[in-house]
Structures are given as structure tokens and as C-alpha cells.
N, C-alpha and C positions, 0 to 999 in steps of 0.2 A: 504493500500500500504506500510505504516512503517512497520506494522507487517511483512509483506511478505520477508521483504528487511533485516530487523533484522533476520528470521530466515535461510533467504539465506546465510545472513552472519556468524549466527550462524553452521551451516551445512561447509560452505567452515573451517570456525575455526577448528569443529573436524576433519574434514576431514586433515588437516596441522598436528593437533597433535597427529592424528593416526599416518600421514607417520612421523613423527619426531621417535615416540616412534620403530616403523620398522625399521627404519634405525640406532636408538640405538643400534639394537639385530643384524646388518647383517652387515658388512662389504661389498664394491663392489668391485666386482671381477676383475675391470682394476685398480682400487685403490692399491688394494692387489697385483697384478701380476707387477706392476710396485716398491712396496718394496720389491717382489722378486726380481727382475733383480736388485736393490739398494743392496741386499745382495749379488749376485754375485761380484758387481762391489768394495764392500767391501773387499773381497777377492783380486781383483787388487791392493786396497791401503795398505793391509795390509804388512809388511815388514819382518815378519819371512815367508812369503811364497817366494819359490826361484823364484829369479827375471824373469827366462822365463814362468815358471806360472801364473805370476801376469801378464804380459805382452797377457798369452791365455787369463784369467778372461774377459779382458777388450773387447777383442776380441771376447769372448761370449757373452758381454753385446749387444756388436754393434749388431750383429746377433739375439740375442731374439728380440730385438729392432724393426729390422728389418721387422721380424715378427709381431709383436704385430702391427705393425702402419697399413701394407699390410693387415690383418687380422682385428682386432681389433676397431682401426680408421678410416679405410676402412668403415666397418660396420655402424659405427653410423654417415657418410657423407655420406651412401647410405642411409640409412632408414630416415636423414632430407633433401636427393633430393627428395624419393620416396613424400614427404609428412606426416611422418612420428610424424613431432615432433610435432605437434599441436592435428592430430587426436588420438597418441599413449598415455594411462596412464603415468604417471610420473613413473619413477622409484620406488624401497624399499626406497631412500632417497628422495624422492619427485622431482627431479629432471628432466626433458623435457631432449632429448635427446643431444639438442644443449648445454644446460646451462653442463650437462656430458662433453660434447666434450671440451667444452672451461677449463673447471680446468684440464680436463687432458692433455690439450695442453698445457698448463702453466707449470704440473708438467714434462712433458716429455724437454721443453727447461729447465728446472733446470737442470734435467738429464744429458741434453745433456753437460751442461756445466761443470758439475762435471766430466763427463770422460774425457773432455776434460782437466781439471786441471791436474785431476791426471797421462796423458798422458805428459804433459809440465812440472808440477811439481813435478813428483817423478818420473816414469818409465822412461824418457829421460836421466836426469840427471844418476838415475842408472845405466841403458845401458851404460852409456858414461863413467861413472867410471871402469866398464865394459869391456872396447872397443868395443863395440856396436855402429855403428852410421849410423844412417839414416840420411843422407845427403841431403842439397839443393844444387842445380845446381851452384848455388855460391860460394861452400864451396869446391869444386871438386877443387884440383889439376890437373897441367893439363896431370897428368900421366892418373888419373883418368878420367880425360875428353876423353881422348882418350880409354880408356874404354869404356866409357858409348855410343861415338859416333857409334863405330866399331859396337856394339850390336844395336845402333839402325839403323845405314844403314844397317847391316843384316837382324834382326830380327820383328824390329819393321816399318819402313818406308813403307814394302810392303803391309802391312794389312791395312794402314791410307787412310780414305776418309774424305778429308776437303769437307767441305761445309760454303759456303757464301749464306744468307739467302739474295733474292731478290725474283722479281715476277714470273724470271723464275726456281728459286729453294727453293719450298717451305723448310719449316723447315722439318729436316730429324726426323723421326720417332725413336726416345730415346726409347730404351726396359727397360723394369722393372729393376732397379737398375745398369744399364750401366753407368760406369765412361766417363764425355765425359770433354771436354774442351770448355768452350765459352769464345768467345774474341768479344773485341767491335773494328774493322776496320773503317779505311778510305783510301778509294782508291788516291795515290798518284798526279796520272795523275789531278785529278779535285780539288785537292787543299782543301787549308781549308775549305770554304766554302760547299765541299761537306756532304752530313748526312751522320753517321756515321752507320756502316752496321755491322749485329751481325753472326760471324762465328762459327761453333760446330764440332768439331772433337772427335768421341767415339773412346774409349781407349780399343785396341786389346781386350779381355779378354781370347784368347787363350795362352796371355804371362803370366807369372807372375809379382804381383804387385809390388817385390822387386826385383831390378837389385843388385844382388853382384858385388859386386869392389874388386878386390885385392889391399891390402894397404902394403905398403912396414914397416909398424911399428907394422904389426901384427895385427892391431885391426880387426874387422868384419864389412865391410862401405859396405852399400847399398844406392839405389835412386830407391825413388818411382819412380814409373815408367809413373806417368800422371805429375812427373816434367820434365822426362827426355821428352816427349811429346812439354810438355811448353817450354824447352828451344829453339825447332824446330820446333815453328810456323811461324817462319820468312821465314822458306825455303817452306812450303807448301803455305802460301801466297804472294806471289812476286808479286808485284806490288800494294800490299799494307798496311800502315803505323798499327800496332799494338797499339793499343790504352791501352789494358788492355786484361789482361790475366785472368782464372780463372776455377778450378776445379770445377763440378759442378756432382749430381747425383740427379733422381727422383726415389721416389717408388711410386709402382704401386696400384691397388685393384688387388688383388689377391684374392676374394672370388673365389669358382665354384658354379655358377649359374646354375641349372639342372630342365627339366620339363620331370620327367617321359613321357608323352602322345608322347612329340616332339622328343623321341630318339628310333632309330634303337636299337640298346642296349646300355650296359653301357661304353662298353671299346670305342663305337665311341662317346657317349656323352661325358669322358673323354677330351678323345685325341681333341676334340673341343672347348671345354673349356679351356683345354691349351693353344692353339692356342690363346685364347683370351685374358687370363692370362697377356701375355705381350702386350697388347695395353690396358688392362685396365685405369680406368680415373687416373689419377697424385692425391696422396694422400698426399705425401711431398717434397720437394726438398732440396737438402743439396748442400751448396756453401762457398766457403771457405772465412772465413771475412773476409781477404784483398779485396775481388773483388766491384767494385764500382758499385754506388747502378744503374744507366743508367742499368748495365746489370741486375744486379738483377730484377727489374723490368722487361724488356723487357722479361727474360727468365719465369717470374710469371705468367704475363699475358697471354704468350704463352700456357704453362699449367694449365692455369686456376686453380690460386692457391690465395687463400686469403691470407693476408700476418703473420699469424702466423704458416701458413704450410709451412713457409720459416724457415731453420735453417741455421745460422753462424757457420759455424767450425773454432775452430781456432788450426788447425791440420789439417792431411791428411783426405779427405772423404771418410769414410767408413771404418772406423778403425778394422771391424769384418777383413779384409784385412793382418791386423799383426799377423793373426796366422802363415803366412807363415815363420817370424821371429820363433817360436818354433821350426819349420822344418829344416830350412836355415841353425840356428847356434849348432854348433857341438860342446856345454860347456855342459855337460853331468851334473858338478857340479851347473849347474843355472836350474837347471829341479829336477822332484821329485827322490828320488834314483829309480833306477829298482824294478821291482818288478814280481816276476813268481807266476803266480798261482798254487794252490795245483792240481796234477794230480788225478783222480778217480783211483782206484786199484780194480778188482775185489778179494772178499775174497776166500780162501785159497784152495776151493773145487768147486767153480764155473766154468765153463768151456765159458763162452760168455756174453755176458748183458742180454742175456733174462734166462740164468741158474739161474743167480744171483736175476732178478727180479721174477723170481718165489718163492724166498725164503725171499726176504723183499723189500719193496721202497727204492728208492734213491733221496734223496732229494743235490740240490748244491745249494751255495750259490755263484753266480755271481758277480765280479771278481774274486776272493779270490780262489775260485772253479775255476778249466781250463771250458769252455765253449766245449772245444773239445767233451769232453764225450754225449754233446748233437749232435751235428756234426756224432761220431761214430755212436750213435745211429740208427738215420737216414740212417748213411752210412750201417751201418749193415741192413736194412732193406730192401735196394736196391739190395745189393750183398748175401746174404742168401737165397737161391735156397725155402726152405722151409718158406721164408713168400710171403705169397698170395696177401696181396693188402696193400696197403697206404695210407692214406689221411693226408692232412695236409694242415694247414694255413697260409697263408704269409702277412705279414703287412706290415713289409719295411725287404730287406734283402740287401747284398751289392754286389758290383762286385764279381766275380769270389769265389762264397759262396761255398762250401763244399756241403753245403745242395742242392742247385741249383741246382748244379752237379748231385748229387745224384739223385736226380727228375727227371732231363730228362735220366737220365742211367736208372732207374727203368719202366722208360714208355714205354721200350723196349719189356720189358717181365714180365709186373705185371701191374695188374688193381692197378694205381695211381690219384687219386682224389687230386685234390689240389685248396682251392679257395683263389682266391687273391684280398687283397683290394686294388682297382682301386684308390681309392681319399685319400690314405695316403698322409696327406698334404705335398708338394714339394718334392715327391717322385712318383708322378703319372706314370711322362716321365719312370723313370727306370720300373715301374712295368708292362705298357703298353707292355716294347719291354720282359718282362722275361713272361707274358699272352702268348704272340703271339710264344717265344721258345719253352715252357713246351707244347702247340699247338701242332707245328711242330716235339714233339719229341714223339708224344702218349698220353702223359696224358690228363686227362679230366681236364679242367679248370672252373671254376665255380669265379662267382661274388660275393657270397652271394645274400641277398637281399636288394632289390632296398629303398632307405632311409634309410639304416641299415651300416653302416661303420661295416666291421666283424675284432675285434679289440681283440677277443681273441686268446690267444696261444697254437693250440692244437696240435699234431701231434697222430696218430692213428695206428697203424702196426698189418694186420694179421697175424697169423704166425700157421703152422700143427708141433707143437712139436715132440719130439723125442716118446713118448707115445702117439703118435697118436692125442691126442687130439686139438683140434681148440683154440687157443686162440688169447684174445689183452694185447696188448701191448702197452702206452701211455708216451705220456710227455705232461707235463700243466705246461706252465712259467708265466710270471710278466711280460719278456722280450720278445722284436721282435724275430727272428731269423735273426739274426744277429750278424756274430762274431766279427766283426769292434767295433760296439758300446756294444760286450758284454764285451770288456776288459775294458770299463771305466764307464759303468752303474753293479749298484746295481741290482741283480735280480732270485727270486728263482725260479727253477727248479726242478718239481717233474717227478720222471720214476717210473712207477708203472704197473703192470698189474692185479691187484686185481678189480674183475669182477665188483664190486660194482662203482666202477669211471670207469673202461674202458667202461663197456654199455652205461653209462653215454655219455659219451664222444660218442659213434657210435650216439647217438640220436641228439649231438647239432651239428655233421654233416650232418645228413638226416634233420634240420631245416635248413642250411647253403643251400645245396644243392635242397630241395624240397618244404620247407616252411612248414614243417609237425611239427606241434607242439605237443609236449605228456606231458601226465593230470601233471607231478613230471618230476623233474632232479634232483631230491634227491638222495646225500649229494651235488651236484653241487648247485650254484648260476647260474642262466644265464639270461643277459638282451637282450631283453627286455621286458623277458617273468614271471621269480621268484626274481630278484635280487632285485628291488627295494623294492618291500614288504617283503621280506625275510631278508636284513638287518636291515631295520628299526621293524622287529618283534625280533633278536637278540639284539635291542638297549633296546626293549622295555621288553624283559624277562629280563633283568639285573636291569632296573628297578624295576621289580616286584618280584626280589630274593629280592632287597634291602630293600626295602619295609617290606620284611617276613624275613629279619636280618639275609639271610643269605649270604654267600660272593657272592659280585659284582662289578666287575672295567670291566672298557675297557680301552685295548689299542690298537690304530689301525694306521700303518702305512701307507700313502700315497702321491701321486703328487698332489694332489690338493681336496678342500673339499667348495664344492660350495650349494651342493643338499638342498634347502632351510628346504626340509620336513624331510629329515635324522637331521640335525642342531636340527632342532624343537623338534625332539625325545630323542637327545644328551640331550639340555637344560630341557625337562621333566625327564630325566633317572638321572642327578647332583641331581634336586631338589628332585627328589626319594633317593639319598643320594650315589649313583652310581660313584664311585673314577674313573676319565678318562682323561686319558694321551693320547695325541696326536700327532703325529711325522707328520706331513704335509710341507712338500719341498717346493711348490710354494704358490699357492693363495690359499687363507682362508677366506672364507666370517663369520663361526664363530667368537663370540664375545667370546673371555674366561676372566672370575673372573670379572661379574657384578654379583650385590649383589639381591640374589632371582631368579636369572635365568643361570648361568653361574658358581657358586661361584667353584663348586666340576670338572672344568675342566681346564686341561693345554695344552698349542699348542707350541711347539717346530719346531723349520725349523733348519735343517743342509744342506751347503751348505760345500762345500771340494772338496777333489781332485777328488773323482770321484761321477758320478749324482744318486743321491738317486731316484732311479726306482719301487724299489720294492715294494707290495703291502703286507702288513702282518696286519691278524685283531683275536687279542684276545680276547676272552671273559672268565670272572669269571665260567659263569652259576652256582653259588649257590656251588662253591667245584668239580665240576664235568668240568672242563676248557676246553674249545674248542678252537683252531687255526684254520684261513683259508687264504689262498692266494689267489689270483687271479690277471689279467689282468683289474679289474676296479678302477678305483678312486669311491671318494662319490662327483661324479661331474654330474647333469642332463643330456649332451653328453653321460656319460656311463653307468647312469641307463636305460634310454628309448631309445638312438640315435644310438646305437651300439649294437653289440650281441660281450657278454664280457662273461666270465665265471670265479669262484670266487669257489676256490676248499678245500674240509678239508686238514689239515695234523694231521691224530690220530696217526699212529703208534709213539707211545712212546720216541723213542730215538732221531727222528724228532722235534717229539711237543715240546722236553725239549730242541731243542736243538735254535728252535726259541724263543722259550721265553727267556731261561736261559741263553744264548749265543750273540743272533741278539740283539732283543728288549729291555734286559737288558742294552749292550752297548752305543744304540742308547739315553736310558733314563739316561745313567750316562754321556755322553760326557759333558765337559765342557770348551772345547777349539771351536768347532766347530757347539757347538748348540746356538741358537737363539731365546729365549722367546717372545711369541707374550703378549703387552699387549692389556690390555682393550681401549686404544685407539688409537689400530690400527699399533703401532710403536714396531721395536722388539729392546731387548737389550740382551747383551750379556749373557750367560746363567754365575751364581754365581761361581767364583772360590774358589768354598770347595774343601779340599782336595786336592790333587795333579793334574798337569792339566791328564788329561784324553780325547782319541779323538777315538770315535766309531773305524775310519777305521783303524788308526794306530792298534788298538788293531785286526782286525779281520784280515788287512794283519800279524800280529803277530803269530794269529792260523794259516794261512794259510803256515806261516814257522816253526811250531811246538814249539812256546813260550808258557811256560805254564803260562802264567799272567790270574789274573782272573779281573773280573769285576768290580769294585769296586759299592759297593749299591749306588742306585741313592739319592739323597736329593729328603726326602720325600715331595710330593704336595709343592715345589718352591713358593713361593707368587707371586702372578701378581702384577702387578706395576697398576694402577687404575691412573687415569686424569680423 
């Protein structure tokens, strides 16, 4: 029986020192994605950025935030209701899902409280130097007071339904991230002695969150608009005594829960799942720290909330709210200078985009590049008597799109194919009502397929040329189709019609549309059919150059780098002696510069003014260099969960211009990049040389500055703990 008990023990032992040595080599991915959003929020405190950018930074934080908890934390308080965390393996760090939950709820109220600092400590005080001022109902003059009232018996008093919580009215049903107001009441008429009764008033959200003031000294005075609420609870409750006041918001679960067998199709499994979306179960609640704890409590239990998924604000709730502050105030000099993108020109003898693309590719690089020319494109497609048909893909696009446009005009009188993803997260609602237009206007509307999020960017155009002959015509981006988010996301755009990618491209829409899969999509990547084994065989030929002495690096640009078994390929391809630089934005479960597994790799994150989108992936191959772009991260989501596609850039003047031009930049920045080290934490990248900042220099080319690059500091040392 000793024996047995010593080797059980012995067994649990290795079993601890495996996942220990696993979790040396892998970083977690809510670990990681929470010092990204720390890097954004660095960007708030930082003070050479102009004071209404710092003020969006902070505003972006509240919002990923937002995200990540609805998403995220969400997740791992369904899988320990399901039952999850006792029956489920421990994590890469050996960790049960609750023992996860709890350090990351620990690290999220540091968070929280650091944007709060920096919102009281620095950003206020700025603003206010400023004349910027976001006022409390205390502070109102009463020029101002009568301001603030006029708007709200206008605007605000008519949309307000107070509710008093008793037997005849239950608690009113709080939607997903609804600002409301609870108060703790007593009713006058029954005296002290009566208990005291807890009132909720949700805050319009068809107004905006900041009321302007005109201020007779010029400055820029606004009131949130769930104080200007607070100040006039006395009038919606009459007849009884206000005990305590207090802003108050919960978030939801926001997964979408879907059972193929149980759905009509996809766009109604959707549209029902949103629906439920906002009554999902309460994941956190945010209450502003003056409120007294009677309410806190009462408002916990209601929502059935444990008490570390209670957070103290000690500021306005829901700070992502202050973007309206960038909009509001018209200081042109507290925002980034303007900035125009370079316009596409065709060359000198071309007569239209498809003249031009029959005589070479056109590759842009988003923002820096007008986004229009993609727009055109499309638009040309629609209105060109001589192209036959369309297809194209839609991930998220925005109101009143160019392209949109263009789609339902074209369904008029051209076979138009267009599949739309349904479950692009919190974009479902718009994509539902632009399914059901493009419907009504002719085109064929297609889902993709079912458990497959279609996340690539294609667009397809037939066309009967002026010599008769039939050809395609293509674009393959990084980016949605979207021209909202294409002026401040990074993202390339290839137009090509050489046969070798266009067929391509016809086949991963008859996969899209019919589920017909073919033996190659060669020069393409596509998941979730080549992409995964096909980049980790590019990891693994740089290797095996290396190996035979001849040249091999990678460099690979992306949003996030998760894919355990890509990582695994990365760390055998260093140890094969393989130089590899990595520009990855958000989470990074790699480990870079441990010693015998990691030494020969470096991980860079730039975070700036605009969102580093683009996908760009180098390879040495032994002297003979390959480029390829595409629509995936090296995230398991967009190797197996998505159909992505990941495309070459050969012709010449392209290939050098991403290497020698993009990636170059991105590897010399040293104002704006981010060193990840070995354990886990990033610092700021070495100021050699003079400062240097990727975008600055490419909106530079985008206005014909002839600066060049300066060479990056070769292989950086990682900082080791």
C-alpha cells in the first residue's frame, strides 16, 4: 500500500513538473491580452501624445475591456457553472479554470484602478488646464444650471422610467451595459421606521453621454449626463426621502451559443441569439465608490454576483463613454495633425483599373494609401456594362458603405454573389438587416459555412475585355471592407488579375458557397483546409535552409500569435539557428530569449495612432525570399475556426516594397515599439539613434518625404527574469 501511495505520488510530482516546464514555454492568452490593453492605456499616460488622444486611448481601454470580460470572463464562469472546472484538465500552466478566473480578476481591478488614476491624475487636471471641464452638478453655475435643466425637461425627462423595487414591481430588467441609477429610498408618509426601498432609473442611451454647456469664459464645460439624471431624482420620486444616490452598470455574457440540428438557418439562429445576448447572466457590475455598500449589496445579490465581480469606480462609469469628448471639442491643436492619404493614379497609358491590372498588380498600403481605390474598384464592377458577375465577402462593413451601395446596384443586372458573416462579433445586428437588403435587391446571399466564421477578404469581378476574352479580376486585403475603420487600421490590399490567384480565389468561393473542396489552393493559404500545415511547413523549410547554412530569418507581422503548434515550430526553427523577428500587436502566448528554446527570437508590439491590422509574413527560403499577406493571425480561431486566406506578393516592386519599406520601419521604430521579455512584461524598445516611429515615417511617404529607414538594431537582447 506504501509503495502504491509513493508512486501515486511520485506520478502527481511529474505530472506538476511537466505543466510547470509548459507553462515556462507558453504565455496565457488572457494574461497576454490584458498587457495589451496595459499598452494601450500607456499610450493614455503618456504626455507627448496630444491631450484628446490620450483622452480616446483611455476610452479604448474601457471598450476592449468591455469586451474581454463579456467575452472572455464570461467564458470561464460558464465552463465553472457548466461543471467544468473539476472535470476539465488544468491548463498549459497547470491551473483549474476557477484558480485562472481569480488572478485574472485580481489583475483586471488593478487595471481598473490604474485608468482610473490616470483619468483623476493626469487627463482631468490636463483638460482643465485646457478649458476642458467635465463638471459635477455642484460645480454648475447657475447660468449653467439652467442649461443643463432646459435640456433635460426637453430632452431627457421624456425617455425616464423610474422604478421602485417592491412586490408589485419587480426589478426592471438592466440590458447589457445600460447606465442606470440606483438609489436606496424611504417612503416619507411611514416615517423612519419604515425599510428602506431600492429605486433604478436606466439612463436614455439614445442621448449622448456628455451634455455641452456654454460657458461665458470660453472654456468647453460639459455634465455627464447620468449626473444631470442624479440631480433629478427628487422630482421622479415624490413622496419619497432619497437616501443615497449612485451610478451603476452591469455587463453581460455575450457569448452566441448555437446548435446546428436546432436552427432553421443561420441568419435566424443569429438574430436569436441576439435577442438573448442582452439578458445574458450579469458577469460584472461597475458602481461608482461613493455609493454605500446597503446598495451595493442589494444591487449584487440581485445579479447574482460574487463580490469580486463588483468594481469601485472612482470616476464616471464607463469611461469607453469619453470618446464623445474627441468629437464634442473642436481644439484641432489637442488631436493628431490631419492627415490625407496618398491617392492611387493610374499610369500614363492605362485607360481604367482593369487596363492597368492587366499590365501589373497593385498593391496599397492602408491608411497611408486612400482606401477609395478599393471602393472604385468594386464601384467599377457594378457600373461596367462589360463585367458579368461579382462575388465578394463581407465581414463587418459600415453605414452607408460605397461598396454596399455598389452590391445592391449591381444585383440589378449582374449575377452578384456575396457571402456575409453573420456572427462578426457585435456587429451581427448590422449584418443581419445588410443579409436581408442585398436579398431584396437581387443578389445571392450566402453564409458560408456552418462553424466556419468566413473571415477572409476577397472580392472577385468577371469581366468580357475589350479583346474579347473572359477574365478575373481580384482584391485580397488584411482588412474588412470597411472605409470607417480603413482610415485608422493598418492594412494591405492587393488588385491583381493574374490567373494564377484569380482561379484561386473562384475556388475559395465555390468552398464558401458549396463546400467543394479542391486537392491545392496553391500559391493561396486557406483555413481551414492548407493554412495551418502550410505555414508551419514555411517555418519548418527555414529551418532546414538553416540547418544547410544557407540564409534563413522570419519575419512575420500580426494581431495576435496564440497557435501552440506554429510557436512549437518557431522554437525548433531558432534552435535550427533561424534569425526571427516578430511584430505581434496584441497577445502572444510565445516565450522569446529562453536559453535553448527561444534564444534566436524577438517579439515586438507597436501600439500608436493608428491599429496595427495588417498581416505581413517573410520568409529567407535559403536567398530565394518569399512574402505573403493575408487575413489570418497564427491564432487556432484562424487556423481551423475560420476560412481565412493568406496570399503571395512576388511581383518585384511589391515584394521590395514590403520588406524594404513596411517591415523595415516596423523593425526600426523606436519611439513606438514594445519589447516583449522573457517574462512576460514588455519595455520600451532601446533608444539608439535618433527617435524613429514606423507611422510617422510611412505617413511621411504617403506625402512624398524622401526619409529612409534607418537599419534596425540588430537581434535587440531580451531582458530575461
Amino acid at each position: 500500500m506504501t509503495s502504491t501511495k509513493r508512486t501515486a505520488g511520485s506520478s502527481a510530482s511529474a505530472k506538476k513538473a511537466a505543466a510547470k516546464v509548459v507553462e515556462n514555454l507558453f504565455f496565457s492568452r488572457d494574461e497576454s491580452w490584458m498587457r495589451f490593453n496595459q499598452r494601450v492605456l500607456e499610450e493614455a499616460q503618456d504626455e507627448t501624445n496630444p491631450l484628446l488622444e490620450r483622452v480616446k486611448f483611455l476610452a479604448i481601454t474601457a471598450s476592449n475591456l468591455d469586451e474581454f470580460v463579456e467575452i472572455r470572463v464570461a467564458g470561464f464562469l460558464q465552463r465553472i457553472e457548466d461543471g467544468y472546472n473539476l472535470a476539465q484538465p488544468p491548463d498549459e500552466g497547470g491551473l483549474t479554470p476557477q484558480e485562472r478566473l481569480d488572478g485574472l480578476m485580481e489583475r483586471i481591478h488593478l487595471f481598473v484602478m490604474a485608468q482610473y488614476q490616470c483619468w483623476n491624475e493626469q487627463l482631468l487636471p490636463a483638460m482643465q488646464a485646457a478649458k476642458i471641464r467635465v463638471l459635477r452638478w455642484s460645480q454648475l453655475n447657475d447660468a449653467a444650471r439652467k442649461q443643463a435643466l432646459d435640456f433635460y425637461d426637453n430632452e431627457v425627462d421624456p425617455l425616464l422610467t423610474p422604478v421602485t423595487i417592491d412586490p408589485s414591481h419587480p426589478f426592471p430588467r438592466v440590458l447589457n451595459k445600460a447606465l442606470c441609477i440606483g438609489l436606496l429610498l424611504r417612503h416619507k408618509r411611514r416615517g423612519l421606521k419604515a425599510a428602506t426601498a431600492l429605486g433604478v432609473v436606466t439612463v436614455p442611451r439614445a442621448l449622448p453621454r456628455l451634455v455641452p454647456l456654454k460657458s461665458a469664459d470660453g472654456s468647453c464645460d460639459f455634465i455627464l449626463l447620468h449626473e444631470l439624471v442624479e440631480s433629478q431624482v427628487e422630482r421622479m420620486f415624490r413622496g419619497y426621502e432619497v437616501l443615497s444616490r449612485s451610478a451603476f452598470r452591469v455587463t453581460r455574457n455575450s457569448n452566441l451559443y448555437m446548435q446546428e440540428e436546432e436552427s432553421r438557418s443561420v441568419l435566424e439562429s443569429v438574430r436569436a441569439e441576439l435577442h438573448n445576448r442582452r439578458k445574458g447572466d450579469a458577469v460584472r457590475m461597475e458602481i461608482e465608490s461613493s455609493a454605500v455598500e446597503e446598495m451595493v449589496e442589494r444591487l449584487r445579490i440581485n445579479f447574482e454576483l460574487e463580490p469580486e465581480q463588483v468594481f469601485r469606480t472612482d470616476g464616471p462609469v464607463n469611461l469607453s463613454r469619453l470618446m464623445n469628448l474627441y468629437s464634442e471639442v473642436k481644439q484641432p491643436q489637442l488631436k493628431y495633425p490631419a492627415f490625407a492619404a496618398k491617392e492611387f493614379k493610374l499610369s500614363a497609358k492605362s485607360t481604367d483599373i482593369f487596363d492597368e491590372l492587366r499590365k501589373r498588380d497593385v498593391m496599397l498600403h492602408h491608411p497611408f494609401d486612400s482606401y477609395k481605390t478599393v471602393e472604385e474598384f468594386i464601384e467599377a464592377g457594378a457600373q461596367d456594362p462589360s463585367v458579368i458577375s461579382m462575388k465578394q465577402t463581407l465581414y463587418r462593413t459600415s453605414k452607408d458603405s460605397p461598396i454596399f451601395t455598389a452590391l445592391t446596384d449591381a444585383g440589378q443586372s449582374k449575377e452578384v454573389t456575396v457571402v456575409v458573416e453573420l456572427m462578426a462579433r457585435f456587429d451581427e445586428d448590422s449584418n443581419i438587416r445588410w443579409a436581408r437588403e442585398l436579398e431584396d435587391a437581387g443578389v445571392g446571399v450566402f453564409h458560408g459555412i456552418f462553424g466556419l466564421k468566413t473571415h477572409c477578404k476577397l472580392s472577385l469581378l468577371v469581366r468580357r475585355d475589350p479583346d474579347g476574352v473572359v477574365r478575373r479580376y481580384a482584391h485580397l486585403g488584411t482588412g474588412n471592407y470597411n472605409p470607417v475603420t480603413a482610415r485608422f487600421y493598418t492594412d494591405i490590399s492587393l488588385l491583381t488579375s493574374k490567373p494564377e490567384l484569380t482561379g484561386e480565389v473562384q475556388k475559395v468561393f465555390n468552398y464558401l458557397t458549396a463546400e467543394t473542396e479542391s486537392e491545392s489552393y496553391k500559391p493561396l493559404l486557406v483555413a481551414p483546409l492548407t493554412l495551418a500545415d502550410g505555414l508551419v511547413a514555411l517555418v519548418e523549410r527555414e529551418a532546414a535552409h538553416a540547418k544547410a547554412g544557407r540564409p534563413a530569418s522570419i519575419i512575420a507581422k500580426m494581431n495576435g500569435l496564440l497557435d501552440r503548434r506554429t510557436v512549437e515550430a518557431l522554437y525548433a526553427a531558432s534552435n535550427a539557428g533561424v534569425e526571427i523577428d516578430l511584430i505581434v500587436r496584441g497577445m502572444c502566448s510565445l516565450r522569446p530569449g529562453l536559453k535553448g528554446v527561444s534564444e534566436r527570437i524577438r517579439v515586438r508590439s507597436i501600439v500608436g495612432r493608428f491599429l496595427e491590422h495588417s498581416r505581413i509574413f517573410c520568409f529567407a527560403n535559403g536567398g530565394k525570399e518569399e512574402v505573403y499577406c493575408g487575413s489570418a493571425d497564427w491564432m487556432p480561431r484562424n487556423l481551423i475556426e475560420r476560412c481565412e486566406v493568406v496570399f503571395p506578393v512576388a511581383q518585384p516592386d511589391l515584394h521590395k516594397r514590403l520588406r524594404e519599406e513596411i517591415l523595415a520601419a516596423y523593425l526600426a521604430d523606436n519611439t513606438k515599439a514594445r519589447l516583449l521579455r522573457s517574462d512576460g512584461e514588455y519595455e520600451r524598445a532601446p533608444k539608439t539613434g535618433a527617435p524613429f516611429s514606423a507611422q510617422n515615417y510611412l505617413m511621411g511617404v504617403a506625402d512624398g518625404a524622401d526619409e529612409k529607414v534607418p537599419e534596425a538594431a540588430k537581434h535587440e537582447k531580451i531582458t530575461t527574469h
